[in-house]
C-alpha positions in Angstrom: -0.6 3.7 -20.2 2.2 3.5 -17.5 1.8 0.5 -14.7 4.1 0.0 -11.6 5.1 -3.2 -9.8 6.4 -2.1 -6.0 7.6 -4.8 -4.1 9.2 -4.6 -0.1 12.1 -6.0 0.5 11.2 -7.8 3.1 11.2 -11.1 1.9 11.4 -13.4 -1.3 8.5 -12.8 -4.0 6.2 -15.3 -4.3 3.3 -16.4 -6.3 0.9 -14.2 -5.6 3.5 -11.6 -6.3 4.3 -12.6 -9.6 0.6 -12.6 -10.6 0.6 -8.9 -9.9 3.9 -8.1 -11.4 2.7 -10.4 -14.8 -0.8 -8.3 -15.0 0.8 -4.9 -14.4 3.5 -5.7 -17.2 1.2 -7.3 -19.3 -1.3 -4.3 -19.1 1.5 -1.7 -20.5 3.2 -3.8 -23.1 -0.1 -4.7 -24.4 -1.2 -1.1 -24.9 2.3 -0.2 -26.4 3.1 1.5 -22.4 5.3 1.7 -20.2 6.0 -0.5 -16.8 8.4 0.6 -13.8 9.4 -1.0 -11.0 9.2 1.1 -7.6 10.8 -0.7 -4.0 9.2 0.3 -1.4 12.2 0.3 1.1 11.2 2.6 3.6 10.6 0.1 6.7 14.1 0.4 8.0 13.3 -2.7 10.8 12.8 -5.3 7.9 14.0 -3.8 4.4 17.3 -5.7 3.7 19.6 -4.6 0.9 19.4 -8.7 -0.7 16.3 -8.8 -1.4 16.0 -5.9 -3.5 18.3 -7.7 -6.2 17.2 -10.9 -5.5 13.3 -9.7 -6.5 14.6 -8.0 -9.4 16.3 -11.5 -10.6 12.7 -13.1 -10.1 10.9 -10.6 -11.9 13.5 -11.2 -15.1 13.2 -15.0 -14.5 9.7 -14.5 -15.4 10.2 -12.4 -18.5 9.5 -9.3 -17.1 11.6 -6.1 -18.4 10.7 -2.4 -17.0 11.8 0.5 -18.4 14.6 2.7 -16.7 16.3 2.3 -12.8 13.7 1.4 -10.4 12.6 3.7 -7.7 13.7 3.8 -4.5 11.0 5.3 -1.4 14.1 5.7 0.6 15.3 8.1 -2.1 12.3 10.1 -1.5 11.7 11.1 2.0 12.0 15.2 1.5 8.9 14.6 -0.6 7.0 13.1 1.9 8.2 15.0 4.7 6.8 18.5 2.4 3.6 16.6 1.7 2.8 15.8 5.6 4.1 19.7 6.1 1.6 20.7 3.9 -1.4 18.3 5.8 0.0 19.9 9.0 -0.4 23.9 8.3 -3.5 23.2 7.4 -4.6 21.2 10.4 -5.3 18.1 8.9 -2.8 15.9 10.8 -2.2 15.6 14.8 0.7 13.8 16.5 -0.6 10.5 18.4 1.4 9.6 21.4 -0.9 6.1 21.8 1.1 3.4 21.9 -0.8 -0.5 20.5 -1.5 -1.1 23.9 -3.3 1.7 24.6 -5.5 1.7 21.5 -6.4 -1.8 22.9 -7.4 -1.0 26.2 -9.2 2.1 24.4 -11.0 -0.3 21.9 -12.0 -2.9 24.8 -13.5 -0.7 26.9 -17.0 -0.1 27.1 -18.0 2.8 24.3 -14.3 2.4 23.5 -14.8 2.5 19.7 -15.8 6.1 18.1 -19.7 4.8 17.6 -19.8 3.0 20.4 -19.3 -0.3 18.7 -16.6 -3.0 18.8 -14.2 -1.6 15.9 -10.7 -1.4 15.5 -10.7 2.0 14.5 -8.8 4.9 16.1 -10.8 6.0 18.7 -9.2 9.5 18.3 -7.2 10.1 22.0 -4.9 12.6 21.0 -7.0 14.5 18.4 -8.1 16.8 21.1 -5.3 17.6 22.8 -4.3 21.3 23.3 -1.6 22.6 21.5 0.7 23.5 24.0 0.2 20.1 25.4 1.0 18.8 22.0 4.4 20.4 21.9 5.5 19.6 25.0 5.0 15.7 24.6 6.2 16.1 21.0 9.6 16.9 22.4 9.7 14.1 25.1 7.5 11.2 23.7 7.5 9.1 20.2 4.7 9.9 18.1 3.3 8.9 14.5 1.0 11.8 12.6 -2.2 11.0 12.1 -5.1 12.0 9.9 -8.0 14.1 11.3 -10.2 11.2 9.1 -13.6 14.0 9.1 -12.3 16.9 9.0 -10.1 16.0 5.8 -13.5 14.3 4.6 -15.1 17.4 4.9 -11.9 20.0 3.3 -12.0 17.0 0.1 -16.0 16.5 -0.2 -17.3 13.7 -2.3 -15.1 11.2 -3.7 -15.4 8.7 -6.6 -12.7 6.1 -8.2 -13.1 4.0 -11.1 -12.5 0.1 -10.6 -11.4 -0.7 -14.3 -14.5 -2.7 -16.1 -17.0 -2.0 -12.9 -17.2 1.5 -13.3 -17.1 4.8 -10.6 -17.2 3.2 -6.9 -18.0 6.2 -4.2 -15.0 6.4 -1.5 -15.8 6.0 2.0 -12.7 7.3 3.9 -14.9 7.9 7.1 -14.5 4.3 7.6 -10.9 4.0 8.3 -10.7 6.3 11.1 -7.8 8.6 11.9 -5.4 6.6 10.0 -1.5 6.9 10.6 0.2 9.2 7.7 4.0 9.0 9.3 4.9 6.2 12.1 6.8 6.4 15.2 9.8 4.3 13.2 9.2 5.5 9.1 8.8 8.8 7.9 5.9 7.7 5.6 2.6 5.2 6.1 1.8 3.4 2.8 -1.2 5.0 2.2 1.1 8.3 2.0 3.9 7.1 0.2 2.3 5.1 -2.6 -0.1 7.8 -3.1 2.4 10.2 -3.5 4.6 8.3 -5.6 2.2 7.0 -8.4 1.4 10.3 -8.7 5.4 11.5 -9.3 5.9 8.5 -11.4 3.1 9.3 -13.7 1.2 5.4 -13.1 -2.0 6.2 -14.9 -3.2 2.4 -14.1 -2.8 0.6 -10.4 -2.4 -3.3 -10.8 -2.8 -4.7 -7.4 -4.3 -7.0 -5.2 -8.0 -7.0 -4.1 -6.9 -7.0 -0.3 -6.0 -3.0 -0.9 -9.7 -2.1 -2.5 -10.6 -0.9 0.9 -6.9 1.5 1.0 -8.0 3.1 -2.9 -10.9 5.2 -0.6 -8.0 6.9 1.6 -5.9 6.7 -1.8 -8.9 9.1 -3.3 -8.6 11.3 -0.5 -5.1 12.5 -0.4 -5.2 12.8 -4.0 -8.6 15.4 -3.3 -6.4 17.1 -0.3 -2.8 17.3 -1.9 -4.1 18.0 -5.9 -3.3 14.8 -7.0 -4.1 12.7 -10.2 -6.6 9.6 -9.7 -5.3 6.5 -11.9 -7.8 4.1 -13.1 -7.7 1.2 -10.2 -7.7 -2.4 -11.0 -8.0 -5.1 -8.0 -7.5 -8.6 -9.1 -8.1 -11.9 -7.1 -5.5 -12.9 -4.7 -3.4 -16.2 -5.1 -4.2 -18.8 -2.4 -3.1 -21.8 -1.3 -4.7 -25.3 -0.5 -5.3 -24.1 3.2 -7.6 -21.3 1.6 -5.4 -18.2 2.8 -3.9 -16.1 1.1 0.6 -16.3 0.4 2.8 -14.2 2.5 6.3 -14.1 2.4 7.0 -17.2 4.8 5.3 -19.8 2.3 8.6 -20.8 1.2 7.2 -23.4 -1.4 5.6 -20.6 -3.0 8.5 -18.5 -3.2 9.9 -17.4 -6.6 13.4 -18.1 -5.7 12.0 -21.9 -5.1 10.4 -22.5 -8.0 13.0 -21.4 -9.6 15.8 -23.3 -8.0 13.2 -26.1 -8.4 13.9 -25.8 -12.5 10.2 -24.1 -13.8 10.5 -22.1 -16.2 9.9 -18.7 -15.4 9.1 -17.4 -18.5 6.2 -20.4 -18.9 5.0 -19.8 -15.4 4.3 -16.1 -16.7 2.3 -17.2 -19.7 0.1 -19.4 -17.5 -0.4 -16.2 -14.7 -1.2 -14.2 -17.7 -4.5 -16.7 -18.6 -5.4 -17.3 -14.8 -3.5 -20.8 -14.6 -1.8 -21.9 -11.1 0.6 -24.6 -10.2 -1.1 -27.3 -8.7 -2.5 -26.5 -4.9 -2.7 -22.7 -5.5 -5.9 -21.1 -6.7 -7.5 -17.3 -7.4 -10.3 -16.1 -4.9 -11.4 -12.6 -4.2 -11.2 -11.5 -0.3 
């Protein structure tokens, strides 16, 4: 068994973060595997350099080791650059010019969604434009890549995953629309660059939050398109606080560094996260 823990650096680690980080680890040493940390450092706007070591200091507060350097996604760009090379010779990817505004008005006008209903999905402007017309704006105009959402459907076929103790789930990538593969400011989405890298790094189980269930079905399908292994996929319940929501990075009294300045003991806190026990005010729910 080989887990992963991939924070951003973007921020301190928090609760909910550590309750990841504890099942992944605890999922490998248990079955005599291995765990690895991966950052996930590509957003050059908001990745800063401190809080890569300063995640790394919370993750060995709480007992956690990993075995070898972590992995940097900034470290790994020429893959992900060959990988949406590959998606593009074989017409599964178009540049979007669309900026959020646009996609807005598209989405708020009448019939603005694909099915004529109110959804946020792509509503697929620039999949039909000409090639020539392509090129030309490519030079002048910002663009991400997206996915051509059916016809990659159609080049994969059907698609199963298995959520670990529920058994084979059916993907449903349709759903997501013509997602973005490579933004106008990052050379890789998430959806490409995790999928890629669990793949180089061997993870054979995916710990992670139940808020990315819905990501695993476009997961599954670049695994089918770029001949990828499928791990076995657990989702766990999301730590919340007394206002119901789920923790981002600005709950400062939930941050890791807090707590820890605070004087818990990190090491305790993990034993508790292990059995399903939260601080007082925080509590597990499934989105």
């Amino acid at each position: 068994m080989l887990t992963r823990f991939a924070p951003s650096p973007t921020g301190d680690l928090h609760l909910g973060h550590a309750y990841s980080a504890v099942l992944a680890h605890a999922a490998a040493r248990d079955a005599g595997g291995r765990f690895l940390i991966r950052i996930d450092d590509i957003d050059g706007s908001r990745s800063r350099e401190e809080f890569i070591g300063a995640s790394l200091a919370d993750l060995a507060w709480l007992g956690i080791d990993w075995d070898g350097d972590p992995v940097r996604q900034s470290a790994r760009l020429g893959t992900y650059a060959a990988a949406l090379d590959d998606l593009r010779a074989r017409s599964l990817v178009y540049p979007c010019f669309c900026t959020r505004a646009d996609i807005a008005a598209s989405l708020a006008a009448p019939h603005g969604a694909p099915d004529g209903s109110a959804g946020a999905r792509y509503p697929g402007t620039c999949r039909g434009l000409g090639e020539a017309e392509r090129e030309r704006r490519r030079a002048a105009e910002p663009h991400c890549w997206r996915l051509d959402i059916e016809r990659a459907a159609a080049r994969a076929g059907p698609l199963v995953w298995e959520e670990q103790g529920q058994g084979a789930r059916t993907a449903n990538p349709l759903a997501h629309g013509d997602i973005v593969l490579a933004r106008k400011d990052a050379p890789a989405s998430y959806h490409l660059a995790s999928t890629l890298d669990d793949a180089a790094m061997g993870v054979t189980h995916v710990v992670r939050g139940a808020d990315l269930i819905a990501s695993t079905d476009v997961h599954r399908l670049l695994q089918a398109l770029l001949g990828l292994p499928t791990p076995l996929y657990r989702h766990h319940a999301l730590v919340c606080g007394a206002d119901g929501k789920r923790l981002a990075k600005r709950d400062a009294a939930a941050s890791l560094a807090g707590l820890r300045a605070a004087g818990q003991d990190g090491r305790a806190l993990a034993a508790d996260l292990c059995e399903a026990r939260l601080p007082t005010g925080y509590f597990l729910q499934m989105p």
